[in-house]
N, C-alpha and C positions, 0 to 999 in steps of 0.2 A: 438511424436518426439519433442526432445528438440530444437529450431532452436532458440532463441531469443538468443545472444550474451550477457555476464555479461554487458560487456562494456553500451550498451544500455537498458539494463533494469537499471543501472545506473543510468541512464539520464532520465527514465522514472519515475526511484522512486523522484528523486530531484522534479522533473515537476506536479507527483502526490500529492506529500507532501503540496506542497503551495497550490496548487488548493484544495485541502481536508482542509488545515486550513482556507483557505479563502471562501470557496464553498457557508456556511450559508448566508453571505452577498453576493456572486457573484450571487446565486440561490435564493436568498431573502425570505429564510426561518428562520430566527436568531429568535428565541422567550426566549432562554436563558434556552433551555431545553432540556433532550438526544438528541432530534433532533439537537443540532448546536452541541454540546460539544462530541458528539462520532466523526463524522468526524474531528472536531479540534483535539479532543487528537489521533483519529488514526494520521492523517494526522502528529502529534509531534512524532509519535511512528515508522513512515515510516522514517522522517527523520533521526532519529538516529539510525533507522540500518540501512541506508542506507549510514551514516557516518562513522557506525562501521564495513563494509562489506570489508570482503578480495578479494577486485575488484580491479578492475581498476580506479574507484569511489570513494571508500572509501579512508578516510581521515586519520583515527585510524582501521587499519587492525586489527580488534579481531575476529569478526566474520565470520565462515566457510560460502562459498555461499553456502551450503547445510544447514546450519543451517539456514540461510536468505531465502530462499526458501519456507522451512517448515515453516516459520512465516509468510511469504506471503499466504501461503494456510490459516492457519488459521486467518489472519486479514481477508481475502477477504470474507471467507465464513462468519464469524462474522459482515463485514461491509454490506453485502448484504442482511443479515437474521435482521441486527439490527431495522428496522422501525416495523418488528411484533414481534420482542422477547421484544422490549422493548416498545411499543403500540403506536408508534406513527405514522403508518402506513397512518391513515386518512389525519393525516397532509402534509407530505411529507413523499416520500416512493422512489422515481426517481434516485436521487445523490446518494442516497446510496446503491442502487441493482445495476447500471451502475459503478458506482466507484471499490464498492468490488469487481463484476466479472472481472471488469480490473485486479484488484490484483491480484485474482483466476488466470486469464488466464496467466498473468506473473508469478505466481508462478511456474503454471505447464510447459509453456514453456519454459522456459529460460535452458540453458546449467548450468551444476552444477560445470564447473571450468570456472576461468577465461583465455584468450587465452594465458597470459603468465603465467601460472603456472607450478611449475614443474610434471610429471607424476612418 
């Protein structure tokens, strides 16, 4: 069941984005290696569809929130799978399985129009 509102999945990708480019140094694992640079560049890549989302949010309405959705799935499962696809599991593995399932679970819940679109 879709229940999360565009409007605040908005507000959660803005809130997500920072936190994921900043996380390496908030969560003090920065060694300058997949492990800092996938959450950075998700966290660049949240932001700008989250810029380019036809919400309530969005700044440059290009993007269908059904197409922002479907990239929400696969950022999430990609940021959550990324510490053993790309081996750095031993090191840090935590920010980025809790992070992605965020995505995950926003992707799949959130409503696929925003409340004032037309039907």
């Amino acid at each position: 069941m879709r229940m999360i509102p565009t409007s605040v999945h908005g507000i959660m990708d803005y809130l997500t984005a920072i936190l994921l480019i900043a996380s390496p140094w908030i969560f003090n694992f920065y060694r300058g290696g997949a492990e800092s640079w996938v959450p950075i560049g998700v966290g660049v890549v949240v932001l700008v569809q989250a810029l380019m989302t036809r919400n309530e949010t969005g700044a440059v309405k290009v993007f269908p929130m059904s197409a922002h959705l479907m990239s929400d799935i696969a950022i999430g499962l990609f940021l959550a799978m990324s510490p053993w696809l790309l081996f750095f599991h031993e090191y840090v593995w935590q920010p980025h399985l809790i992070f992605g399932l965020l995505i995950l679970g926003l992707g799949i819940l959130t409503r696929m129009r925003p409340a004032n679109a037309a039907r």
